[in-house]
N, C-alpha and C positions, 0 to 999 in steps of 0.2 A: 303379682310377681310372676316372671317369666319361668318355666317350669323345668325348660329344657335347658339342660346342660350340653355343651357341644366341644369334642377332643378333636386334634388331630394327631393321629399318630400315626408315624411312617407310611404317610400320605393317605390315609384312611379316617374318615372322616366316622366322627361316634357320635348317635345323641343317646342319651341320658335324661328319660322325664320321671321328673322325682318330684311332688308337691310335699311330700311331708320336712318339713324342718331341718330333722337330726339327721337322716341319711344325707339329705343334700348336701348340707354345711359341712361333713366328712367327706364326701364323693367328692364337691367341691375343691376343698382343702389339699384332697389328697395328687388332683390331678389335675393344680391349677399350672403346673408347669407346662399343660400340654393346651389351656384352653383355646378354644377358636372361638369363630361367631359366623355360621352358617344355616341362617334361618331358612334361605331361598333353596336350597337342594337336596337331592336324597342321601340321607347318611346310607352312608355303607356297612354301619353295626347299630340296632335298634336296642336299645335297652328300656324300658320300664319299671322302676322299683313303687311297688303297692305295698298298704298296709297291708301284715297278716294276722290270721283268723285268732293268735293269739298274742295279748297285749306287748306291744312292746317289739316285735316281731315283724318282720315284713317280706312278702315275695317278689321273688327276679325273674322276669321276662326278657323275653328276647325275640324278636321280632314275632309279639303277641304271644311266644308258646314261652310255660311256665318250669326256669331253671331250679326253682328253688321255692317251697314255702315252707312260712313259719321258721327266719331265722332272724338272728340277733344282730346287730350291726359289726360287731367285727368280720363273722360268717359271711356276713352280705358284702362286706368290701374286700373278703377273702375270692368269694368267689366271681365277683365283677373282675378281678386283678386275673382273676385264673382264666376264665373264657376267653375273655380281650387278649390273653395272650398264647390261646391254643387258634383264636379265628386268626391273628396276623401272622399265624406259621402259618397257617390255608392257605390264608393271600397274598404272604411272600413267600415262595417257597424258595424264589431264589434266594433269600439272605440266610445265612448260618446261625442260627438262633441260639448262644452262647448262657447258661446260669452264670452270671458274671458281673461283676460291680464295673462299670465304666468312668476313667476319669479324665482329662484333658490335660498336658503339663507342657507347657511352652510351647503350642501349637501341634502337640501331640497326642496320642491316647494309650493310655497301660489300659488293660484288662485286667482284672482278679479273681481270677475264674475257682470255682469252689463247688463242692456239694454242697446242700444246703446245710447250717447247723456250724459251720468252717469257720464263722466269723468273718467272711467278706463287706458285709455291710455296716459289720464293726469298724473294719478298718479304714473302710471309705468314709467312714466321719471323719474317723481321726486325722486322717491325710487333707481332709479338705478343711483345716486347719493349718497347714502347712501347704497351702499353696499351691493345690490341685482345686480345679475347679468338676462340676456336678455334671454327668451326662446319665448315668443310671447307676443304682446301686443290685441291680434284678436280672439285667436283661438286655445282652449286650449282641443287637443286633449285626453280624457282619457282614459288609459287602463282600464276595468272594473273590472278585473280580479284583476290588481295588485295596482290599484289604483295608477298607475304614471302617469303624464302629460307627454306626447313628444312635441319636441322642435318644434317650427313654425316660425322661427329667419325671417321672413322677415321684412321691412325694419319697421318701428314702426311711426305709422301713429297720426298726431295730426290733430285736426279740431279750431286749434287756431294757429294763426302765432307768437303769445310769451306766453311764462309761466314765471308768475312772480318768480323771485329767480333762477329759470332755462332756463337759455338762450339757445336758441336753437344754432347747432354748423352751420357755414360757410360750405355750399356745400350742406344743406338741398336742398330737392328735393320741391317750393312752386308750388304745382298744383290745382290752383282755392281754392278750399274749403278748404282744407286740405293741411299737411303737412310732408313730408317724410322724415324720418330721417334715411340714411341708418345704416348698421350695422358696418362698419367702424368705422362711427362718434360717436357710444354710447359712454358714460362715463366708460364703463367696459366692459368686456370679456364677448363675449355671453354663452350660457351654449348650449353645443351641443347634448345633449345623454337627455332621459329621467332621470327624478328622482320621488321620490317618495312624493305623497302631503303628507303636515303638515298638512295646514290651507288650510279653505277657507273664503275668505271674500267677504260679499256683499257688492257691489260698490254703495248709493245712493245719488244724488247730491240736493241739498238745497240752491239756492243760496242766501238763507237770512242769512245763518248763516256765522259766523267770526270764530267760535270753534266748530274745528272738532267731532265730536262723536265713538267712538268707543265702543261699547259690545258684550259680546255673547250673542246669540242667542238659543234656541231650536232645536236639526234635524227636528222638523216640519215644524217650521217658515221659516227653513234653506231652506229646499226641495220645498217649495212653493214660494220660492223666486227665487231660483236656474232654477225652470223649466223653465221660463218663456225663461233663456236664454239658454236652450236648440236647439240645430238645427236638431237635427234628432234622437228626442223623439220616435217615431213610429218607428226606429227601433230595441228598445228595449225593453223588458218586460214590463209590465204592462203600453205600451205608455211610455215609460222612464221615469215610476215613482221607477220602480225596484231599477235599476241604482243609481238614484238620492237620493235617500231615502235612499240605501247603502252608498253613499257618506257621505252625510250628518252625518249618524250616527257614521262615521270612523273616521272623524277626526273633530278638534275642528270650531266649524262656526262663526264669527263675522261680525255685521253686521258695516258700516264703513263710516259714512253722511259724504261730504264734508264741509272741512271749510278752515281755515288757509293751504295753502298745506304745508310749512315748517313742519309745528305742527303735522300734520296729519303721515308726514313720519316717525316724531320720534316717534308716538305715534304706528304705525306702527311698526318698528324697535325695539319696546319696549315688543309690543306683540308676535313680532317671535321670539326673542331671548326666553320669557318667554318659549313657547312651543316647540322649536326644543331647545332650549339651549344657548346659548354663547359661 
């Protein structure tokens, strides 16, 4: 069996040599939105997962030097998800590296932009239920220039093992805290190419409330809200407030408290149509 796993993401070409079973079949699983087949050239990101020294356990390499030993498999695909995504702030530094669910609606893109823990990739299921399609639930790369998100289709990750009203589907990936849903399993068609944002919405979660909130916002409010989930502000203008401030003032910002999620989608659903159309 061939050993090497091969990604491409935002033009960066990854191999991944994994002989053991369990991690594979996860690595796999997890990042088959992204897979390639690039036997003949040099990857651009070297990964190799080995067993480790304690049962059950395994170490992460990277171009031959040792990220990690002696950890458990959700650890290991915790921290392959983390690397892969501090090296392609390295090697784009031109795109605005966004914590943010990305989704595509009528030829368009919302962003749901959150701290972590907010419930973002709560609601990106929920919504892709209702008629958004899949671009990232993590990591929402921005052109600066043209103002489009690019797609980050890996597998869409929950830190809850049910969503009430949205059952999660048979063959989810359950690893410790979290939950993987590969790209197979979505309820729709991923969106593969960049598109251009509409919206952006801030993602904040409230768990006292039963009725969702949704309004716009300010690009002030927006930009000070938005930075916070910034990952590689520094290598942008003004600390990536340039960037961000240009965002904000582009397109329309809502900010979007958690409540009923049912309620929350339509009310969602209500608001894209309003601005990209019908």
């Amino acid at each position: 069996m061939e050993s090497s796993l091969w990604l491409l993401i935002l033009d960066q070409y990854v191999r991944l040599d994994c002989v053991h079973p369990q991690p594979r079949r996860v690595i796999q699983a997890n990042y088959e939105g992204l897979a390639t087949y690039a036997p003949n050239r040099t990857a651009d990101l070297h990964y190799t997962v080995q067993g480790g020294a304690v049962p059950g356990t395994f170490c992460l390499l990277r171009d031959g030097l040792a990220l990690s030993t002696a950890v458990r498999m959700d650890t290991l695909l915790f921290l392959i998800e983390k690397d892969i995504t501090v090296e392609l702030q390295r090697r784009r530094p031109e795109l605005l590296f966004l914590h943010s669910a990305a989704l595509e609606w009528r030829g368009k893109a919302c962003l749901f932009a959150a701290e972590s823990g907010s419930g973002k990739s709560t609601t990106a299921w929920a919504l892709l239920h209702h008629g958004f399609r899949y671009l990232s639930d993590e990591l929402g790369p921005v052109d600066v220039n043209s103002l489009g998100v690019l797609p980050y289709p890996h597998a869409l990750c929950l830190k809850q093992a049910s969503v009430p009203g949205y059952p999660l589907p048979p063959g989810s990936l359950h690893l410790g805290r979290t939950v993987h849903v590969p790209s197979r399993l979505l309820p729709c068609a991923e969106a593969r190419t960049p598109y251009p944002i509409a919206a952006l919405f801030i993602v904040s979660h409230d768990g006292t409330r039963c009725e969702p909130e949704l309004r716009a916002i300010p690009p002030a409010e927006a930009s000070a809200r938005l930075y916070v989930t910034a990952l590689n502000a520094l290598s942008h203008g003004g600390d990536g407030l340039d960037p961000i401030i240009h965002l904000a003032e582009s397109v329309p910002c809502l900010l979007l408290v958690s409540g009923n999620l049912e309620r929350m989608c339509h009310r969602v659903c209500a608001a894209a149509s309003q601005i990209i159309g019908s």
